[in-house]
C-alpha positions as CSV (number, residue, x, y, z in Angstrom):
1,X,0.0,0.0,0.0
2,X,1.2,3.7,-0.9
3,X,0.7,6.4,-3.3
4,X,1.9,7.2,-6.6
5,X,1.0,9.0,-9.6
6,X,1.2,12.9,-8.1
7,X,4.7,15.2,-8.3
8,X,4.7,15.7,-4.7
9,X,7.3,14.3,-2.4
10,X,6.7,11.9,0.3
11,X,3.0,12.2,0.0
12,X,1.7,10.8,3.2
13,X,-2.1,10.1,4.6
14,X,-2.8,13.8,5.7
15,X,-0.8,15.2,3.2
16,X,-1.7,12.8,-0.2
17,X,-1.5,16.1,-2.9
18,X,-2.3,15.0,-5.8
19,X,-0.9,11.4,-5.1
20,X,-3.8,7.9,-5.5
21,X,-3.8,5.5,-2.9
22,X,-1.8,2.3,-5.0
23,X,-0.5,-1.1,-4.3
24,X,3.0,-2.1,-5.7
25,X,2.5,-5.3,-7.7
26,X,6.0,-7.8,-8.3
27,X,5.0,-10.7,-10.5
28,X,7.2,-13.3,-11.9
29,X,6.1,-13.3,-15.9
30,X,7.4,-17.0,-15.4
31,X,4.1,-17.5,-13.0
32,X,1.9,-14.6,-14.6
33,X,2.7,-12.7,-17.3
34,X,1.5,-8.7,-17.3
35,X,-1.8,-10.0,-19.6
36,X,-2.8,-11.7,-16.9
37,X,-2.1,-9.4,-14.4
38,X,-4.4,-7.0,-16.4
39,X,-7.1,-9.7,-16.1
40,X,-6.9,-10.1,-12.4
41,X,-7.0,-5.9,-11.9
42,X,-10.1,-6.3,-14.1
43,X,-11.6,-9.0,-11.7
44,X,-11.8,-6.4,-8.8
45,X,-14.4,-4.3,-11.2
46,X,-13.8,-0.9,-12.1
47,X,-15.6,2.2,-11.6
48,X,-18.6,3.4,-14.2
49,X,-18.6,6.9,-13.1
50,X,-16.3,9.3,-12.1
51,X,-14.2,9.2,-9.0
52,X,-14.7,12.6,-7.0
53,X,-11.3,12.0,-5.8
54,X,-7.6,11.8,-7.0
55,X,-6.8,9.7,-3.9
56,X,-9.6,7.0,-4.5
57,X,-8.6,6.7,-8.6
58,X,-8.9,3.7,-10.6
59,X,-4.6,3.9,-12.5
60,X,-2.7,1.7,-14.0
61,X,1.3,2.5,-14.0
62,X,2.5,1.3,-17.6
63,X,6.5,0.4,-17.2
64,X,6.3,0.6,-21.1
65,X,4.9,1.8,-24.0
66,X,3.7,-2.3,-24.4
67,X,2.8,-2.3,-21.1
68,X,0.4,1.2,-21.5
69,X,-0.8,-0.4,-25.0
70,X,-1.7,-3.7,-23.4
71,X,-3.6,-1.9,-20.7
72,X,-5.5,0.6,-23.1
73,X,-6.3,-2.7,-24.6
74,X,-8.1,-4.2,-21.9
75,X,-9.3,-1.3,-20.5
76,X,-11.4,-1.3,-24.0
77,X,-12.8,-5.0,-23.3
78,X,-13.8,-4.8,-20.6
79,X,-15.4,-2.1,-21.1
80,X,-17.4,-4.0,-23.7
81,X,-17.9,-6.6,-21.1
82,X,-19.7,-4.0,-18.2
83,X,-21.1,-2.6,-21.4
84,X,-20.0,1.2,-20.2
85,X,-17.0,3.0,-20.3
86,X,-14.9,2.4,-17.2
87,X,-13.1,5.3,-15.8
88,X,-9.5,3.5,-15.0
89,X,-6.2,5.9,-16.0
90,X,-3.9,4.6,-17.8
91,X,0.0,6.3,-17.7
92,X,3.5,6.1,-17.9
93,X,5.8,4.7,-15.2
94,X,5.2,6.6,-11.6
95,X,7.1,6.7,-9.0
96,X,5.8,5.0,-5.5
97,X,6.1,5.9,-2.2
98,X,5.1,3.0,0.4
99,X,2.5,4.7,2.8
100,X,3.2,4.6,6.1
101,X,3.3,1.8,8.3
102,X,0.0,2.1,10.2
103,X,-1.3,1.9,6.9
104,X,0.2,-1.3,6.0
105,X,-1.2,-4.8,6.9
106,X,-4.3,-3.9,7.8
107,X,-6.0,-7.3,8.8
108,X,-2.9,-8.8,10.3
109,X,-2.7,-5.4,12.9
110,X,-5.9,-6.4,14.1
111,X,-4.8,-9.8,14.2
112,X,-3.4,-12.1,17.2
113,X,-1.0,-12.9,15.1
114,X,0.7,-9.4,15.0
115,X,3.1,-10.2,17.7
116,X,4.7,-13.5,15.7
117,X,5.6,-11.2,12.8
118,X,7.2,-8.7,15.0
119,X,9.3,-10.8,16.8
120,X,10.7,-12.0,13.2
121,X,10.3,-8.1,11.6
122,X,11.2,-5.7,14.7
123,X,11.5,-3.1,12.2
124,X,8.6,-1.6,10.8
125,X,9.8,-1.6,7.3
126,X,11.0,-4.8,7.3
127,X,7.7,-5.7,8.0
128,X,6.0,-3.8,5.8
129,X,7.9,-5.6,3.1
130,X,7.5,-9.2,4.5
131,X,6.0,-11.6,1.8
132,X,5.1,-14.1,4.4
133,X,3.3,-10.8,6.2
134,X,1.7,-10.3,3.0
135,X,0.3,-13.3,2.1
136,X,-1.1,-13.7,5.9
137,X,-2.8,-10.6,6.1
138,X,-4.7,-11.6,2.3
139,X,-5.7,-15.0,3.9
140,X,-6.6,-12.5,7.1
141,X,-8.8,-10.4,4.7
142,X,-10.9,-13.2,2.7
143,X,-8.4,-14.0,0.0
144,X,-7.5,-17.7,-0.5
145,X,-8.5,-20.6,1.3
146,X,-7.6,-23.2,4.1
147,X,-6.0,-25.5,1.2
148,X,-4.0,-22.6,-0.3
149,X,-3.0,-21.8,3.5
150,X,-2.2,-25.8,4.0
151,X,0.5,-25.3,0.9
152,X,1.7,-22.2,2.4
153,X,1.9,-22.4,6.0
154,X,5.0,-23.8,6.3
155,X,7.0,-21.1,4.3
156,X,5.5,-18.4,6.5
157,X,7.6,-18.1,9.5
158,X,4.8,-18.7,12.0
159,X,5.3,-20.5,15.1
160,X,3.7,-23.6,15.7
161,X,0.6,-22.4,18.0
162,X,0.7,-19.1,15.3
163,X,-0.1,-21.3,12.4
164,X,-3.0,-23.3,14.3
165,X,-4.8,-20.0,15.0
166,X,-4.5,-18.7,11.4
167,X,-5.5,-22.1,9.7
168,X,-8.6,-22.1,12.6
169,X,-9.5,-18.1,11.3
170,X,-9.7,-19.3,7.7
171,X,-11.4,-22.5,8.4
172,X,-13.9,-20.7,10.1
173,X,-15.0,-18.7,7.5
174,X,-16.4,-21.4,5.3
């Protein structure tokens, strides 16, 4: 979570300027090539009408002018397929500035299982850029289920009691 796509410097919460509230996305093309990435953005929706706000903008940060084509592209479908024109910006490159850390890992801060992480991340910005934190906090929030966990669980650094409590929270949601 951050903000990109404004000239300001070290836009912050209070202080966003001209910034959108973004997320930072590193794929492997091996795994999911940018198409396909596209197509996943897509699945979230996209907005029919205008956004009253910079900071709550649907963007897309193009690395390329075949990355900015290939988005214009499927900004068109799917456009077709909601049958109205979405309101998504596509642009050049932007630079992104991670917001700041009580912004970051939303469901695992209200989590139990905080206090793991922390012992493994005492810094906040390590943290902040812990894929293992990342990937709890989705299966925190709704995304993925207990079998996906069952894979995962074991590459995510969570003690043994930890990992019972996280598989119990996504269990429970079925």
């Amino acid at each position: 979570m951050g903000y990109a796509g404004g000239v300001s410097e070290k836009p912050t919460y209070r202080n966003m300027g001209d910034h959108s509230e973004s997320v930072w996305v590193e794929y492997d093309p091996q795994r999911l090539d940018y198409a396909g990435l596209l197509e996943a953005y897509f699945e979230l929706g996209a907005p029919e009408r205008p956004l009253f706000s910079v900071q709550y903008a649907w963007r897309i940060f193009a690395e390329d002018d075949g990355q900015r084509e290939a988005a214009r592209q499927a900004l068109e479908r799917h456009s077709g397929a909601f049958e109205a024109r979405l309101f998504v910006d596509v642009s050049g490159p932007a630079r992104f500035w991670p917001a700041e850390d009580y912004h970051q890992k939303y469901y695992l801060r209200g989590s139990v299982l905080l206090r793991d992480f922390q012992r493994h991340y005492p810094d906040p910005a390590a943290l902040r850029d812990s894929t293992a934190a990342a990937r709890v906090n989705g299966f925190l929030g709704g995304y993925g289920d207990w079998l996906d966990l069952r894979a995962e669980l074991p590459g995510l650094g969570l003690s043994e009691p930890s990992g019972k409590t996280l598989m119990n929270m996504v269990q429970g949601r079925v």
